[in-house]
N, C-alpha and C positions, 0 to 999 in steps of 0.2 A: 676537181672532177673525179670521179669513179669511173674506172676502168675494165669493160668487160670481155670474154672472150667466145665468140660463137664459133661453136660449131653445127655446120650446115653440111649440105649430104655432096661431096667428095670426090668420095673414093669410088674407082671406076671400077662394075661389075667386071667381076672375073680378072682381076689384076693385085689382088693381096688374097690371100688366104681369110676367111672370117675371125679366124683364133689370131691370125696375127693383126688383123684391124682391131681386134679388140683389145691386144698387148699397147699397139700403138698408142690407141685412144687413153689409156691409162698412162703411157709416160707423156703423152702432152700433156695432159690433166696434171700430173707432180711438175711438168715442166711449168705450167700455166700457175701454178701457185706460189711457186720458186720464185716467180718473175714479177710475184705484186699484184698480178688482176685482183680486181674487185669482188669479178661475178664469172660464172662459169654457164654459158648459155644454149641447149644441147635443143636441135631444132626435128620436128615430126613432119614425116612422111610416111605414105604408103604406095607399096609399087609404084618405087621411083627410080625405075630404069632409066639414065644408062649406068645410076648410081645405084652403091648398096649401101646400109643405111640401121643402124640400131636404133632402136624406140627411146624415149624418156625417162618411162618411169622408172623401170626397172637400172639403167644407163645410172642416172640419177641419185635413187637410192642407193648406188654400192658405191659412187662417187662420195657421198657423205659420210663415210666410214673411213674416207682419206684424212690425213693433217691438215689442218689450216681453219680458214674462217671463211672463206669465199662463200658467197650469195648460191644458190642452185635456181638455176630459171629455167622453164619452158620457155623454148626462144625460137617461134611459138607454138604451140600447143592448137591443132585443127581439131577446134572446138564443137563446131556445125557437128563434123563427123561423126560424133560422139556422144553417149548416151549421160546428161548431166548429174544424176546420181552417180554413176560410178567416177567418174571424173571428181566429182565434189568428195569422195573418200577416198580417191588415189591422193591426191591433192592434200589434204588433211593428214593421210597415214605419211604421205611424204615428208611433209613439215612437222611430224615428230619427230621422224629418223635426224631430220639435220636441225633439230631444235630450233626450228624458226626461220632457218637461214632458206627461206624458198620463197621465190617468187614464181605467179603463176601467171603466163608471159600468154595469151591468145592470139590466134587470128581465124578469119573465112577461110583460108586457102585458095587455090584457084586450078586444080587440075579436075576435068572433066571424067579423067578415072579415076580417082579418087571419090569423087561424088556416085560416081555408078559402082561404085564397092562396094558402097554401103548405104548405098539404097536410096538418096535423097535427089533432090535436086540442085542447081546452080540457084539457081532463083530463091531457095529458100533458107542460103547461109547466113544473109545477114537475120532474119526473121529469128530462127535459132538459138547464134550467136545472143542475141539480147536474151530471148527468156534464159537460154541456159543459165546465164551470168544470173539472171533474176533469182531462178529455182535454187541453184549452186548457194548464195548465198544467207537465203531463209536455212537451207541443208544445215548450214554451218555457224546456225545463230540461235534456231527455233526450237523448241522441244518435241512438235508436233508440226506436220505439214500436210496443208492439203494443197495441190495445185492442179489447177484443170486450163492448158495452153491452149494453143493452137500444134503444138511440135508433142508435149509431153507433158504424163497425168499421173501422181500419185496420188492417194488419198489417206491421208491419216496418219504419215509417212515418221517413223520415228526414228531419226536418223543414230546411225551407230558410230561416226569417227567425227570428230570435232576437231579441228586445227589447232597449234598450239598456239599462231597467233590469233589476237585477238579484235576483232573478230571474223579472222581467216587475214590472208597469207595476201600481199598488195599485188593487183592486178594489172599489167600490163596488156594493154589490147591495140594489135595493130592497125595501123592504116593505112593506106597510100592512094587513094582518092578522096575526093570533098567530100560524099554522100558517108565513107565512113570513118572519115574526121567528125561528120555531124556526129553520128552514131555516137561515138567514144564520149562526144564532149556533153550527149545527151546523158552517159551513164556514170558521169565523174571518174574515169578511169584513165589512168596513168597512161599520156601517148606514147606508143611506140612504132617511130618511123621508120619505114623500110629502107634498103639500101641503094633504090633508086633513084629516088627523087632527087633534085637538084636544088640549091641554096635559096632560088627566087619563090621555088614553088612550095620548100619548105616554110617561109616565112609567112607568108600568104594562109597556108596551112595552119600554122599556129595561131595567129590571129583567125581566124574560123573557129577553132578547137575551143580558146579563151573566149569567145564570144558566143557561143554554143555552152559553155559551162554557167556563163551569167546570167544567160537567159532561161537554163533551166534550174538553177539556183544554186550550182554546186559551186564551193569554193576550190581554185583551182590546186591542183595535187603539189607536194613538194617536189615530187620529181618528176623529171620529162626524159626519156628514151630516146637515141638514135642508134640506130646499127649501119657502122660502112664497111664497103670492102678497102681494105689495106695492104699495105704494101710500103715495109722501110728500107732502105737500105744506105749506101755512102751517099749514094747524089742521087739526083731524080730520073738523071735518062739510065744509070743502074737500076732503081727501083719497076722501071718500065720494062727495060729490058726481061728481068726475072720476071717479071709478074706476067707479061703479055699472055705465055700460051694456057695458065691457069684462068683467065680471064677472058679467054675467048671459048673456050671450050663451055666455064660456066653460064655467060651468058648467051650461047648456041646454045645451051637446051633449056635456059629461062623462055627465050623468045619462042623456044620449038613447042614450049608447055603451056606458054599463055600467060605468063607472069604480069603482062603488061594490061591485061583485060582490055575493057573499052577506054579508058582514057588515055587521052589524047598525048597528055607529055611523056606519059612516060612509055606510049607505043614509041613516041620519036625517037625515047632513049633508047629501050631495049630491044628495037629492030635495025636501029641508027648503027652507023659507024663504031666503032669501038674507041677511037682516037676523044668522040665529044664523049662520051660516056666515060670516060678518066677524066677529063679534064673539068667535066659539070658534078659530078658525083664522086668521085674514089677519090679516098685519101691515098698519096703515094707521093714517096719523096725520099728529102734527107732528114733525120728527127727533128730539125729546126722546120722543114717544111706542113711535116705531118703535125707538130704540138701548131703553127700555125694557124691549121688547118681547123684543130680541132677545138685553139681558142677560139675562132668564131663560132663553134658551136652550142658554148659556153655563153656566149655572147648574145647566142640567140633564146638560151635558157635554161639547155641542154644540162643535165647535169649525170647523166651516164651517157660514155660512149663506148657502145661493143661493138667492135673489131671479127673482122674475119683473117686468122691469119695464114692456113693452110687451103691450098687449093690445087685442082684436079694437077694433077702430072708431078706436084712437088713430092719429092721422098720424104723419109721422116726424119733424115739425118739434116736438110733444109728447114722442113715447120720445128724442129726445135732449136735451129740455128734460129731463125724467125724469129719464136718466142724469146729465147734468152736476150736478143739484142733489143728486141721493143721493151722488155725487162728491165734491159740497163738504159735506154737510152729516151724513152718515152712515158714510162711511166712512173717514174716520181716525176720528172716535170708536169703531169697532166695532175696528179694528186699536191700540187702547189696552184692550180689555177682556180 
């Protein structure tokens, strides 16, 4: 299995300096390469108080000028938000800079200011989402484009940046309800599950996704995506211990933001106790508990899992204590499964 590492938004406004969150982000990133990951997965926001928070692309391409071989993902990439031309040559100019090594990781998002930033509605992300991916991909194939949506209209369109793969860069698109498990499995796109869901609903999930891909005739992808929150340490009520006040903090303002939308399980989760919300979701343990964990994911198909492994309150002398031990202790075992 392939091993990836996200980063998600953090760091609490007005408690690091911005030149020094960015020094940081650069020695996890050496740190996160030193230790084996896979893939390096750097997640988008906008005014996302009570967090601060650096963008992708730019994040991104100066990360690809680092040593190593790691993957670059948008993990993910609020695609609705965003105008698909430019996107489809950020994307492109991207996966030149890192020769290939980029994947471009999607979602709807779900914060109601975000949607009123930039002008759209709630109701018209998934709608979007699909043609974006449509338009994005003629961009990055065709000589010539005409397109007239419902969202967005080029005409004649002769596009200027080409991907270096062929033909463009594998698309991860999230999900975490059934209506956009449908979606995904309507567009043959690589699933990528969010860190809520729990094992029963994941399964269930899958099977919808595989059955949604046959019916609209696409063979299913090589790879499948999960992203959890984690947490390693000696034993499990150690790993709880540490981890607790980073994990209530983040998921108080998942639940304050709406993360959970209208569905039902994972309101339970992400308004629920925090006690079931470990024990149904998050990897956390002793490394024999966490590689456990994560062979069943394996098992259920998974073949990348990316990990969260810095979170709010930890210092950075902890997320690379963090990383260096999941380094040594989890991840060759998970590249042996």
């Amino acid at each position: 299995m392939r091993a990836g590492y996200q980063v998600g938004h953090v760091v609490m406004r007005g408690t690091v300096d911005h030149q020094q969150q960015w020094q940081d982000l650069l020695s996890q990133y050496r740190a996160v390469n030193d230790a084996g990951f896979d893939s390096y997965c750097y997640g988008n926001h906008f005014l996302i108080d009570p967090f601060q928070h650096f963008q992708p692309w730019t994040v991104l391409a100066r990360m690809a000028a680092e040593p190593g071989n790691m993957t670059l993902a948008t993990s993910v990439l609020l695609l609705p938000l965003l105008n698909p031309v430019e996107v489809a040559e950020q994307a492109a100019t991207l996966d030149h800079i890192a020769e290939g090594r980029f994947v471009l990781g999607v979602g709807l998002g779900y914060r109601i200011e975000e949607c009123e930033a930039f002008g759209i509605k709630m109701s018209e992300r998934s709608g979007r989402i699909t043609e974006s991916l449509e338009l994005m991909r003629r961009l990055w194939t065709e000589d010539e484009v005409t397109h007239h949506g419902k969202y967005y209209n080029v005409t004649g369109a002769k596009p200027t940046a080409r991907p270096y793969q062929k033909p463009g860069p594998k698309v991860w698109q999230a999900a975490m309800s059934d209506p956009a498990i449908r979606r995904v499995g309507r567009t043959g796109d690589i699933l990528f599950v969010g860190p809520a869901q729990g094992n029963e609903s994941i399964r269930k999930q899958i099977d919808l996704y595989r059955e949604t891909l046959e019916k609209c005739g696409h063979e299913q992808p090589e790879d499948m995506v999960i992203v959890r929150e984690f947490f390693c340490a000696g034993t499990h009520e150690e790993a709880i211990t540490k981890a607790r006040a980073g994990f209530e903090t983040k998921y108080r303002v998942y639940k304050d933001q709406g993360l959970h939308g209208s569905d039902d399980e994972l309101t339970r989760k992400v308004t629920g106790d925090l006690e079931t919300l470990m024990e149904e979701t998050f990897v956390l343990g002793s490394s024999d508990e966490c590689l456990e964990q994560i062979e069943e994911y394996k098992n259920m198909g998974f073949t990348d899992v990316i990990v969260r492994l810095f979170y709010p309150e930890m210092s950075q002398t902890e997320a690379l204590e963090h990383i260096s031990l999941v380094g040594e202790k989890v991840i060759p075992e998970m590249h042996r499964l």
